[in-house]
C-alpha positions as CSV (number, residue, x, y, z in Angstrom):
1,X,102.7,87.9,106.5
2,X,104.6,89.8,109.5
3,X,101.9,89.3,111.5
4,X,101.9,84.9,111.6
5,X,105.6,85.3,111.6
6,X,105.8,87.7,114.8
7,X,103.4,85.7,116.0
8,X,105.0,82.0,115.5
9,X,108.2,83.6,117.3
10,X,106.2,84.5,120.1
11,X,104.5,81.6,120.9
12,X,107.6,79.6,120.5
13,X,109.1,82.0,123.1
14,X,106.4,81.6,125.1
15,X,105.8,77.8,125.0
16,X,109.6,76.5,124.9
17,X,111.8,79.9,126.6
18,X,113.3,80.3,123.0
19,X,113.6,83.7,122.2
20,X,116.0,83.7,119.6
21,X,113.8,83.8,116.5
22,X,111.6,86.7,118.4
23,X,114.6,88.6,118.9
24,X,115.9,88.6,115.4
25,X,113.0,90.0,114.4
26,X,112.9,93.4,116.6
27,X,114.2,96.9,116.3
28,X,116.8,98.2,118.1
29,X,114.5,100.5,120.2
30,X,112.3,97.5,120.8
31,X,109.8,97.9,123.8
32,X,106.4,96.2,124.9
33,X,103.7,96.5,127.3
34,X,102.0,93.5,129.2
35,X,99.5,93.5,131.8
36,X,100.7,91.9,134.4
37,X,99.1,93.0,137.5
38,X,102.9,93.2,139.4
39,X,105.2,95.8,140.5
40,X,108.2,96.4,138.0
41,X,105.6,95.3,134.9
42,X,102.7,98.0,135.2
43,X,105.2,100.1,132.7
44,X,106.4,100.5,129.3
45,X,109.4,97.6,129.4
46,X,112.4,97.9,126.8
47,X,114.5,96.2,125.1
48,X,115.8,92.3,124.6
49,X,116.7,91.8,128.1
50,X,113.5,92.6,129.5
51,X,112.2,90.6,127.0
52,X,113.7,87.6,127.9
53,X,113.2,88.0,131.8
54,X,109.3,88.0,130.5
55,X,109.6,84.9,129.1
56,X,111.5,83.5,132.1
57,X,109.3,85.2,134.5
58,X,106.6,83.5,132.3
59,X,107.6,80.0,132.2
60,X,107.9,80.4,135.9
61,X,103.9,80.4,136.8
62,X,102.8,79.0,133.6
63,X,103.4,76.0,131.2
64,X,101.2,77.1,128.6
65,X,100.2,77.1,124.4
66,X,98.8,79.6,122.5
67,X,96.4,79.5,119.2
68,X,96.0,82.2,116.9
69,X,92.3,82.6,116.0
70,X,92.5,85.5,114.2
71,X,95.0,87.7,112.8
72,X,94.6,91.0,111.0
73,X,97.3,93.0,109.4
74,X,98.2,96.5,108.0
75,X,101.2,98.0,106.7
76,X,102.3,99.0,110.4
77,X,100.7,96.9,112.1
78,X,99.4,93.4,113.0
79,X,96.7,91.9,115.5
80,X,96.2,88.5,116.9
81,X,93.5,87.1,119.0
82,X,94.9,83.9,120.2
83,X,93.9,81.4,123.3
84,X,96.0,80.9,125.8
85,X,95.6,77.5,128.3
86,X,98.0,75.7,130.3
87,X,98.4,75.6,134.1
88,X,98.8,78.6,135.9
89,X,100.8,78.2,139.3
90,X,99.5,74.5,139.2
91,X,95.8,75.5,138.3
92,X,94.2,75.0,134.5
93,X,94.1,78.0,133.0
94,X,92.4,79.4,130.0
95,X,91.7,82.6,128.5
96,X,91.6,84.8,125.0
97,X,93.7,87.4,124.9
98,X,95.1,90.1,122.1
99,X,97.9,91.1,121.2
100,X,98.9,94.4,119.0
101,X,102.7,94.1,117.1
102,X,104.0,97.7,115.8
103,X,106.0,97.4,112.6
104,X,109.2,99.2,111.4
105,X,109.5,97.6,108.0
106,X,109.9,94.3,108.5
107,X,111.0,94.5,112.2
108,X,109.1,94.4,115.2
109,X,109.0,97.8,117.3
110,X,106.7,96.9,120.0
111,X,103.9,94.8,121.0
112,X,101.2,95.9,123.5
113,X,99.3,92.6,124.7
114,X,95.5,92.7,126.3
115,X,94.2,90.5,128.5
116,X,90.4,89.1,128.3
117,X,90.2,88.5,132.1
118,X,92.2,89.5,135.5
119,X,95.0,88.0,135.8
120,X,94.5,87.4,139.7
121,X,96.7,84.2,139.6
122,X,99.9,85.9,138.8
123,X,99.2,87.9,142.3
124,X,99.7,84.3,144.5
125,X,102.2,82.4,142.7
């Protein structure tokens, strides 16, 4: 399933700042959105580099691990609700977000993630 395996390599980015296995798995004209309520991330981001300064930025403000609860799947795309709790800038945090993977084949071409509540923390870190 493209979905659990996108997935998988996205919470392993996420949770341990390995992004290797994501990054196989994308296109060459790879982008993603994220709502992060910051300057420089309101935008469409592109590309492996940005990528990677998400996860750093990330691990940064929050020490976290993820559970997919449900997953659906077409042929060009893939869902996941998943749970997200750790500590966010030193406070628990908890929340359910979503996050929508475009495929190319077998390859990722973007991801579009949506949060389930504000993400006020990120504005004080």
């Amino acid at each position: 399933m493209k979905t659990r395996e996108a997935f998988d390599a996205f919470r392993c980015a996420l949770e341990t700042g390995y992004t290797g296995d994501f990054l196989d798995k994308v296109t060459d004209d790879f982008h993603f959105f994220v709502p992060l309520p910051l300057d420089g991330w309101k935008q469409k981001q592109e590309g492996r580099e940005r990528f990677e300064e998400l996860v750093r930025f990330e691990r940064s403000v929050f020490q976290m691990s993820l559970a997919s609860l449900i997953e659906l799947e077409n042929e060009n795309y893939g869902m996941v609700v998943f749970r997200s709790e750790g500590l966010l800038n030193g406070k628990p945090f908890r929340n359910e977000l979503s996050i929508v993977f475009e495929f190319e084949g077998d390859r990722i071409r973007s991801f579009r993630e949506y949060v389930g509540m504000p993400l006020k923390n990120y504005e004080n870190p």
